[in-house]
Every structure is written in C-alpha cells, then in structure tokens.
C-alpha positions in Angstrom: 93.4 112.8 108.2 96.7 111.6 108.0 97.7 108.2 106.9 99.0 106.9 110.3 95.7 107.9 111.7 93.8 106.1 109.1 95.3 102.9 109.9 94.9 103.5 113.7 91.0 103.7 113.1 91.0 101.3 110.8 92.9 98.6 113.0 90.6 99.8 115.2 87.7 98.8 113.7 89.3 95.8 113.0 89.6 95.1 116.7 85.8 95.9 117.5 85.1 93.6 115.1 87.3 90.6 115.9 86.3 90.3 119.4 82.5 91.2 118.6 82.9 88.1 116.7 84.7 86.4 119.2 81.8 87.2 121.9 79.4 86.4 119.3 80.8 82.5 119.7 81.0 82.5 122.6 77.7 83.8 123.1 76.0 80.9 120.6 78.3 78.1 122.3 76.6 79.4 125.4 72.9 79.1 123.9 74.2 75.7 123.2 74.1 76.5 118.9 77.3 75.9 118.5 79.8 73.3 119.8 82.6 73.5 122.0 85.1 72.9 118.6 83.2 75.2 116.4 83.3 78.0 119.3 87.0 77.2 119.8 87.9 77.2 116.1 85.8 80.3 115.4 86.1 82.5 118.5 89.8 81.9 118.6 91.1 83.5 115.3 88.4 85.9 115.7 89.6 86.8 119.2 93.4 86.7 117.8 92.7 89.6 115.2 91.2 91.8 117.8 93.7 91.5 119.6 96.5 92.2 116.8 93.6 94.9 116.2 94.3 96.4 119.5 98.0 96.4 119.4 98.5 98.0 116.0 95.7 101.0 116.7 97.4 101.8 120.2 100.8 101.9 118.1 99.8 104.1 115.4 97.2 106.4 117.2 99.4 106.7 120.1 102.0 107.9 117.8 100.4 110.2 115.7 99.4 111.6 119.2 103.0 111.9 120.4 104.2 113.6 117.3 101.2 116.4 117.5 102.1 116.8 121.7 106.0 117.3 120.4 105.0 120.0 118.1 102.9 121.8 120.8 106.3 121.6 123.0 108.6 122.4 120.0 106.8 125.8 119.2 106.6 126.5 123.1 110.2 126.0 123.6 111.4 127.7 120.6 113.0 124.7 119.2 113.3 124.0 115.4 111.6 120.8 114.5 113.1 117.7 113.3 114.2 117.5 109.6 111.6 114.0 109.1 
C-alpha cells in the first residue's frame, strides 16, 4: 500500500472516530449523564477532528485515485508518463 493511501485510511479512521466520539456526547448529554458544558467541551473537539479527518482522507485517497485513473489513460493513449 502506498504511503498516500496509508494516510488516507488512517485519517480515515481518525474521522470514524472523532465523530463516534462526538455522537457518543451527544448521546450521554441526551441521557442526561453529562451536562450541556461537558457535551459542548467534549463533543466539540471531538467533532472538529472528524471533521479535519474527513477532509484530509478525501484529499489523499482521492488523489491516490486520480493518479491510478491517469495511468489507466496514459497507457490507453499512448502517452509517456510524467517524469514525478
């Protein structure tokens, strides 16, 4: 697996995680365990990094799938790939 992949899934897990915890809060403020302030100041941050989560596994997964559809289109058109 290459390295851009790796820290697609791993963001990605990062994401599940931060808003699982985020619902989690919410959840227990719900249930009435928790109080409006501790839900805010836990679900917030925890909500934030899935969200930063999200955004940095769409950027590097949707790359890494860009640069395998450009090689597929390279070799059909006959063109010489980029010296990266």
């Amino acid at each position: 697996m290459s390295r851009i992949r790796l820290i697609g899934w791993s963001a990605f897990a990062v994401c599940i995680l931060g808003y699982g915890a985020a619902l989690a809060a919410f959840v227990l403020y719900r249930l009435d365990r928790l109080e409006m302030s501790e839900a805010l100041w836990i679900g917030g941050p925890a909500a934030l990094l899935g969200e930063v989560g999200l955004w940095i596994a769409a950027g590097c997964l949707g790359w890494s799938m860009f640069k395998g559809r450009k090689a597929i289109i390279d070799r059909v058109l006959r063109r010489k790939p980029d010296a990266v």
